[in-house]
KEZA-555560 format. One record per residue (C-alpha): residue number from 1; x, y, z. Coordinates in Angstrom, 1 decimal, m for minus. Last residue first. Layout:
REM KEZA-555560
<NUM,<X,Y,Z>>
...
***
This chain:
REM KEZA-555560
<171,<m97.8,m4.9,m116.0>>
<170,<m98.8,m1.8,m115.9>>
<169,<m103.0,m0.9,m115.3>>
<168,<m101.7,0.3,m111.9>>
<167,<m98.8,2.0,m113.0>>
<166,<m101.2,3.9,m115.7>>
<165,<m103.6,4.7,m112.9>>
<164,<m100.9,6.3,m110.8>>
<163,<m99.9,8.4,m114.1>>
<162,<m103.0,9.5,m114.6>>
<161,<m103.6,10.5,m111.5>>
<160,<m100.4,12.1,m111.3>>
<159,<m101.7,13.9,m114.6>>
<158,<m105.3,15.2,m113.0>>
<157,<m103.0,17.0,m109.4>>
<156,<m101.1,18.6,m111.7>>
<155,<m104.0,19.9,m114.1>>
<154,<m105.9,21.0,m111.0>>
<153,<m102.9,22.4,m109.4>>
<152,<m102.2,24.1,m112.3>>
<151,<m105.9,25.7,m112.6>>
<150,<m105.9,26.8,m108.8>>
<149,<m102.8,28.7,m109.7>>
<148,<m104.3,30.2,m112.2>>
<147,<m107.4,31.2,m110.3>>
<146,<m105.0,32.5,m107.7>>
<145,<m103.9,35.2,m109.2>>
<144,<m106.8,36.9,m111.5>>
<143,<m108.8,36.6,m108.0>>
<142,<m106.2,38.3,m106.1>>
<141,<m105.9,41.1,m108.9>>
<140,<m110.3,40.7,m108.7>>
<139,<m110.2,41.6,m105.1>>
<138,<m107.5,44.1,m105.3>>
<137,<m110.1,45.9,m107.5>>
<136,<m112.9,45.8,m105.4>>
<135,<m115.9,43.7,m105.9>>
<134,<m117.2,43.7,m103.0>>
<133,<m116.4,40.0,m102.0>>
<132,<m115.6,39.0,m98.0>>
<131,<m116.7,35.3,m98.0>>
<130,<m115.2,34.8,m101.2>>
<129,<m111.7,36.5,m100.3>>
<128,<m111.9,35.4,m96.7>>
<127,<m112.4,31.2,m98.1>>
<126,<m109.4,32.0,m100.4>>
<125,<m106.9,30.7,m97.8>>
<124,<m108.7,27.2,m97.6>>
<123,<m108.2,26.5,m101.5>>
<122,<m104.3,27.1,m101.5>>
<121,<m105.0,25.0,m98.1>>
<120,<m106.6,22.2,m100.6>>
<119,<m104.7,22.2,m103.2>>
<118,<m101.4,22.0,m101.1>>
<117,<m103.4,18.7,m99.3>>
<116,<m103.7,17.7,m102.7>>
<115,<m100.2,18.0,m103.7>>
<114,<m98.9,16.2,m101.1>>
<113,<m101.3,13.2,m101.5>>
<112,<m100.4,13.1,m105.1>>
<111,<m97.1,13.5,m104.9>>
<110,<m96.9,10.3,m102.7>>
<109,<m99.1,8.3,m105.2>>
<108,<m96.8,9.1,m107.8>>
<107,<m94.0,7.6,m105.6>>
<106,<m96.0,4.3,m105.2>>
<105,<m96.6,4.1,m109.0>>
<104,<m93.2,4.4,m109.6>>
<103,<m92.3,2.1,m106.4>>
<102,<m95.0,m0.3,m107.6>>
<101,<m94.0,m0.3,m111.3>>
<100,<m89.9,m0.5,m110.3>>
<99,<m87.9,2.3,m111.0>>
<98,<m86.8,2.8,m107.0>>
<97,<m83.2,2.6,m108.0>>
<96,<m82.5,3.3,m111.4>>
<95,<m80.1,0.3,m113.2>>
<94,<m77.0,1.6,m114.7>>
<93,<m76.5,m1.6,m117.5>>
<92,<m73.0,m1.0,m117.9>>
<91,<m70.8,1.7,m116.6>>
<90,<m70.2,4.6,m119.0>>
<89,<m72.7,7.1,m117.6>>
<88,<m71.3,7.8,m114.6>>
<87,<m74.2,8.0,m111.8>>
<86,<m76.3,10.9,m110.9>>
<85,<m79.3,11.6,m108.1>>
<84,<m81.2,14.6,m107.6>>
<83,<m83.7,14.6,m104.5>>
<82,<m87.2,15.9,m105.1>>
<81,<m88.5,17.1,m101.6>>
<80,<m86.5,18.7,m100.0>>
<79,<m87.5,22.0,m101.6>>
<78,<m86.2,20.9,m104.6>>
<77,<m82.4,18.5,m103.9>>
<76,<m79.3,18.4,m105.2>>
<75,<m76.6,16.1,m106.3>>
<74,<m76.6,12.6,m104.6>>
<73,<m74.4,10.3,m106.2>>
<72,<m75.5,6.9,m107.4>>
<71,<m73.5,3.7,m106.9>>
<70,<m75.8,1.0,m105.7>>
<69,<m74.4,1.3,m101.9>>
<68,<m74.6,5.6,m102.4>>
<67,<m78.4,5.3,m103.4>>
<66,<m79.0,3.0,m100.4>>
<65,<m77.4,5.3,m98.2>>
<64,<m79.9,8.2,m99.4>>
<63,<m82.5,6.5,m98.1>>
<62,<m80.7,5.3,m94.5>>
<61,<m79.8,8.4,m94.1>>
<60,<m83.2,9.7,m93.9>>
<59,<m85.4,11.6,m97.0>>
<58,<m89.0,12.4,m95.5>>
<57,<m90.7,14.2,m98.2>>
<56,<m89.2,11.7,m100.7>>
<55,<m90.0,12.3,m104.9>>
<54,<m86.9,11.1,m106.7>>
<53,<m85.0,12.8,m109.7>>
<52,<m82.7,10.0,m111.3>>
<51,<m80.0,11.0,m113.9>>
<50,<m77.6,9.4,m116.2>>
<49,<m74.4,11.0,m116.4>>
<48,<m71.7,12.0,m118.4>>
<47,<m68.1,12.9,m118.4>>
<46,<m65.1,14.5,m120.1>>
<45,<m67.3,17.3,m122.0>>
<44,<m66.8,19.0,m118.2>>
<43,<m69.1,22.0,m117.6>>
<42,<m71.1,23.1,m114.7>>
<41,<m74.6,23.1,m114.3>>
<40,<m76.7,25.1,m112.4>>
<39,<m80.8,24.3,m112.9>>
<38,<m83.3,27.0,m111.9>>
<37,<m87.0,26.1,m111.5>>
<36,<m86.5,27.9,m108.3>>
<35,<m83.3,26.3,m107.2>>
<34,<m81.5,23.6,m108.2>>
<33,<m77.8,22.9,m107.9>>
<32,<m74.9,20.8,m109.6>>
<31,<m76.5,19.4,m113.1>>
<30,<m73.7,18.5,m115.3>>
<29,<m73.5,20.4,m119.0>>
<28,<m71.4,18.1,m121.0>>
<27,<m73.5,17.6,m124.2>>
<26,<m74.5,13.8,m122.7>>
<25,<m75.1,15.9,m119.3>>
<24,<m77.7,18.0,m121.1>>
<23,<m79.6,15.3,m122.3>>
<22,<m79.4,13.3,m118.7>>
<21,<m80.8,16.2,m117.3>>
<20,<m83.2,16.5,m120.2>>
<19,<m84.6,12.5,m119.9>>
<18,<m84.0,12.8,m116.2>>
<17,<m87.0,15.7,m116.8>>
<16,<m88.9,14.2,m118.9>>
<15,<m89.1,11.5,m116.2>>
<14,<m90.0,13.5,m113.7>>
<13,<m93.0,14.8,m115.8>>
<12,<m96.3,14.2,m113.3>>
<11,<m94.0,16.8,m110.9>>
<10,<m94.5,19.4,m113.5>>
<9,<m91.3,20.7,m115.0>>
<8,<m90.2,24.3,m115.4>>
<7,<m87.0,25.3,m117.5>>
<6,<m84.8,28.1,m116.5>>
<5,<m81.0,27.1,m117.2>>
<4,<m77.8,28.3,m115.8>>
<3,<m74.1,27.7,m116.5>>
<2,<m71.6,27.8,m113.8>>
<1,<m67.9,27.8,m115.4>>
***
């Protein structure tokens, strides 16, 4: 039986989010699709799993090879971007791939670069709204749109830094 859950993460909180994945897992809910800040598990109280969510625009073969070599199996992925990885929950001593401070930091820095290049066409396709202002009513709806968004990427784009500086301070 498919179960879904709605839950939104930031990109700044992949570990909160293994931390739930692996959670729900532990209560035998295991993760088999995401989409849309949708997770689909499926139930089986006879296993669990730890969990690794990974940040790779450009995923190879060779990438998700090394996940198979040390054991992990690839579940989903966001977008193509953040690739879902699992691996039984029993074995001893499951060691994450990638969790070292400079590939953490290293993966943060990644978002970062993404997400500020988002930022700035989200930014870039408001020019005409600015540049064209009346004051019109769609104007403002647009407006009471965007300026959110333009506040999340702000606050997205202040916790990786965060993060990046943490991993730099680290160790």
């Amino acid at each position: 039986m498919t179960i879904k859950k709605f839950k939104i993460f930031l990109a700044s909180n992949i570990e909160k989010e293994e931390k739930w994945l692996t959670e729900m897992s532990n209560k035998g809910l295991h993760l088999t699709k995401y989409r849309l800040m949708t997770y689909y598990f499926e139930e089986d109280p006879n296993n669990s799993y730890v969990y690794q969510t990974d940040f790779r625009p450009e995923a190879d073969e060779d990438y998700f090879q090394l996940y198979r070599d040390a054991g992990w199996e690839y579940v989903d992925d966001a977008v193509n971007l953040f690739h879902y990885f699992r691996k039984d929950n029993r074995e001893q001593g499951v060691k994450k791939i990638y969790s070292d401070k400079e590939s953490v930091k290293e993966s943060y820095s990644r978002m970062m670069r993404f997400y500020i290049t988002l930022f700035l066409l989200v930014l870039l396709t408001q020019v005409g709204l600015f540049a064209t202002w009346r004051g019109l009513w769609v104007q403002y709806l647009s407006l009471g749109i965007v300026l959110p968004v333009v506040i999340l990427y702000v606050f997205l784009l202040f916790s990786l830094r965060r993060r990046v500086k943490f991993y730099n301070k680290k160790g």
